[in-house]
N, C-alpha and C positions, 0 to 999 in steps of 0.2 A: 628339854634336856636330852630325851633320848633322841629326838630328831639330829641334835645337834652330835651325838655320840656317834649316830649311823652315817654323819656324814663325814665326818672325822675318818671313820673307818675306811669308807670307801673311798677316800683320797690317799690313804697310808695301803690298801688294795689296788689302787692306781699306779702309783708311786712303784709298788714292789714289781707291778706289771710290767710296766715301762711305756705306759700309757697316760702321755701330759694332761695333766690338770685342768690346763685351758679346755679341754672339751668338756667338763659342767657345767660353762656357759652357753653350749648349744646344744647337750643332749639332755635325758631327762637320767635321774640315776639309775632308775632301771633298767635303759639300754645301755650305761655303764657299765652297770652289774654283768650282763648278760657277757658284754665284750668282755670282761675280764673271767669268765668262766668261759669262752672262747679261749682265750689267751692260755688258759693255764691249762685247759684241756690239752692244747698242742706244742703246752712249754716254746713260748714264742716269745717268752721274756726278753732272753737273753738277745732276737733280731729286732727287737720293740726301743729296747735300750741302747743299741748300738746304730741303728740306722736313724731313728729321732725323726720317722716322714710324717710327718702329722696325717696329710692322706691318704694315707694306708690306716692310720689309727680311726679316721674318720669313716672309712670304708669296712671298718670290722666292727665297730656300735654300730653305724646303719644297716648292713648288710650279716646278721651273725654267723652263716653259712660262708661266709669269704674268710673266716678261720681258719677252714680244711684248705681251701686252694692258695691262702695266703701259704702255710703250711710246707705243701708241695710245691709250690715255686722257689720255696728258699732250701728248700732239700734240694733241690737241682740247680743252687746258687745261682739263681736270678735276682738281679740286683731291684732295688729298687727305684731305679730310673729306666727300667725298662717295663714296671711295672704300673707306674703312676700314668707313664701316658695308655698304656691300653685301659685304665681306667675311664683319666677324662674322655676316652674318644667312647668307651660303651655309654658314658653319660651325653656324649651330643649327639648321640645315634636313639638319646633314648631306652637303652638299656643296660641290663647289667652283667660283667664278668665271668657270675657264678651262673646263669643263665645258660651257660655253654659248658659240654663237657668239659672235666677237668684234664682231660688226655689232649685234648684239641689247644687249652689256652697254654700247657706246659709246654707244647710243641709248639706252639707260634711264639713264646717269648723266646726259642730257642733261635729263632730264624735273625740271617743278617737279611735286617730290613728295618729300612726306618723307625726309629720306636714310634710313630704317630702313624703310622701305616699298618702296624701288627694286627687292630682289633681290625680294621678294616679288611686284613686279609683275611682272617678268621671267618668274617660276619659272610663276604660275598664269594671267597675262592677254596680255604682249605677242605668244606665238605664235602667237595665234588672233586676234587685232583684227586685222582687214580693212580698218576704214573708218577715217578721222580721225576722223568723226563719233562712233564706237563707245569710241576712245581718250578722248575729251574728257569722256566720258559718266563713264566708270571715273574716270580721273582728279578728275573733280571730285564726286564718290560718297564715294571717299578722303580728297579735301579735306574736306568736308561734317562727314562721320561720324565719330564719337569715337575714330578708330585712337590714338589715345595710351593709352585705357583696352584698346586688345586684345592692344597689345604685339606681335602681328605677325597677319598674314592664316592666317599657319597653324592660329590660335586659333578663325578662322569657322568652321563648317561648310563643306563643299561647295555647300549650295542659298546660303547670304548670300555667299559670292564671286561667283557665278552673279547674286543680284539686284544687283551690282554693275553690273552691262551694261547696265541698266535705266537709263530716265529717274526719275529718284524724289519726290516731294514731301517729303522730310523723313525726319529719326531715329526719329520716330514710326511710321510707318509700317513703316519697314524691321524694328522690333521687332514690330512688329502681327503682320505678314504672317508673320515667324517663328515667330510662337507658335500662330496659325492653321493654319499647314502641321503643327506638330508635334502640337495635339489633334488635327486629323482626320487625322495616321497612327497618335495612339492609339486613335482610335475603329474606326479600321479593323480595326486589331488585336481588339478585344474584340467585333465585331460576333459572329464565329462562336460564343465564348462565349454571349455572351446568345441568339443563335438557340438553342444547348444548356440554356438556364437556369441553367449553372455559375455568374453572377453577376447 
């Protein structure tokens, strides 16, 4: 009876939160609990009940720290379609959100760029751009080039994120210069052979 009292409760503490129900089927109540003392800490009812993402509700019981930065992204009315994909992409990278300053993610959800692009500009470019000039370069490198066929920046190389900070002439190129770099590290490779006559 009291099991059944407390549970009660905490669906009618859900409910007020604006935190669906369906998630008692995959969490446990105490990471409920915790989300909805999240929730109420940051008074985030009222963006819980009106946006209805379930992954964002999902992301605040697993993660109870994604409270505060959920928080400050909706103070600086970032919507929640630009926030659900820099989620799944910290989740195929293996990481998470709140892992990263919270001044770093509130500044990359701000950016026009692809919402499936964001986390990935964060993870490999915004800690090291210095200049706006250097930002504007990347950014529009991104815009430019066919990221929709790479699926995400994690799919480049090391050296094509790097020609990213470049000024560029075009897709043409940036494939040129890849394929150039990659023969002469195989030639490199095979010089000491042929000084041997093995080939």
């Amino acid at each position: 009876m009291k099991h059944t009292w407390k549970h009660l409760s905490l669906l009618s503490r859900m409910k007020g939160d604006g935190l669906a129900l369906a998630l008692t089927s995959d969490f446990s109540e105490g990471a409920i609990e915790q989300a909805c003392e999240g929730v109420e800490r940051f008074h985030l009812q009222e963006q819980l009940r009106d946006r209805q993402t379930l992954r964002i509700q999902k992301e605040l019981v697993q993660i109870p720290e994604f409270a505060a930065l959920y928080h400050a992204l909706c103070e600086q009315e970032t919507d929640d379609d630009k926030i659900v994909p820099m989620l799944q992409s910290a989740d195929a990278c293996g990481e998470r959100l709140t892992a990263y300053p919270q001044t770093q993610v509130l500044e990359t959800a701000k950016l026009d760029l692809l919402p499936s692009l964001r986390f990935e500009y964060m993870k490999y470019y915004l800690p090291f751009v210095k200049y706006e000039e250097e930002e504007q370069i990347i950014l529009e490198n991104l815009q430019s080039f066919p990221v929709a066929e790479w699926e995400s920046l994690s799919t480049l190389t090391e050296n094509q994120r790097d020609m990213m900070r470049l000024p560029f002439l075009g897709e043409y190129l940036f494939y040129w210069y890849q394929t150039e770099r990659e023969a002469l590290a195989v030639r490199k490779k095979l010089i000491p052979l042929l000084r041997l006559g093995v080939i």
